[in-house]
N, C-alpha and C positions, 0 to 999 in steps of 0.2 A: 301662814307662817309669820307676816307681819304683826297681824293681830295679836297673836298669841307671844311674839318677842315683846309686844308693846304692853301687855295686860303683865308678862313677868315680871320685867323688867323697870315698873314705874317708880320714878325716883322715890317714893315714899314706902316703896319693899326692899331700897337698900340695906337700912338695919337690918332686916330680914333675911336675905342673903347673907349678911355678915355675923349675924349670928350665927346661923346654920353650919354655914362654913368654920366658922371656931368650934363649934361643937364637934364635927364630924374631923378635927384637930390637922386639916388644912390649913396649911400657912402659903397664902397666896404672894405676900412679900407688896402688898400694897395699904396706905394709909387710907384714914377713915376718907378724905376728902379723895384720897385718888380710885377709894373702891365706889363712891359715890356719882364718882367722873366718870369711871368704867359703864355704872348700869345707865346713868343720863347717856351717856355712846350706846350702848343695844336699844335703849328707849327710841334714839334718834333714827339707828341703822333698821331698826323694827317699822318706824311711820314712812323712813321714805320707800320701803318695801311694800308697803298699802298703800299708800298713797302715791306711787310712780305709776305712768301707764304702763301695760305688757308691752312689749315690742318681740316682734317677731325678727326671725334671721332668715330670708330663702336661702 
């Protein structure tokens, strides 16, 4: 799930997303720099999800 947040989400498929999303005529209500800021945050919350160890709960 990490990997795959972090392969979508790379700051350089944001245009990408934001095209998309204007096409399919979703108005998310955020600027180019704050939808930008969004995927760099999934990019971030993607790596430390790979890269954390598991831990377990007894």
């Amino acid at each position: 799930m990490g990997i795959a947040s972090m392969i979508l989400f790379m700051p350089v498929n944001s245009p990408l997303w934001r095209m998309g999303v204007n096409e399919l005529g979703i108005d998310i209500g955020l600027s180019e720099f704050g939808f930008f800021g969004a995927s760099v945050l999934m990019f971030i919350l993607g790596a430390v999800f790979t890269f954390t160890p598991k831990t377990k709960f007894d």
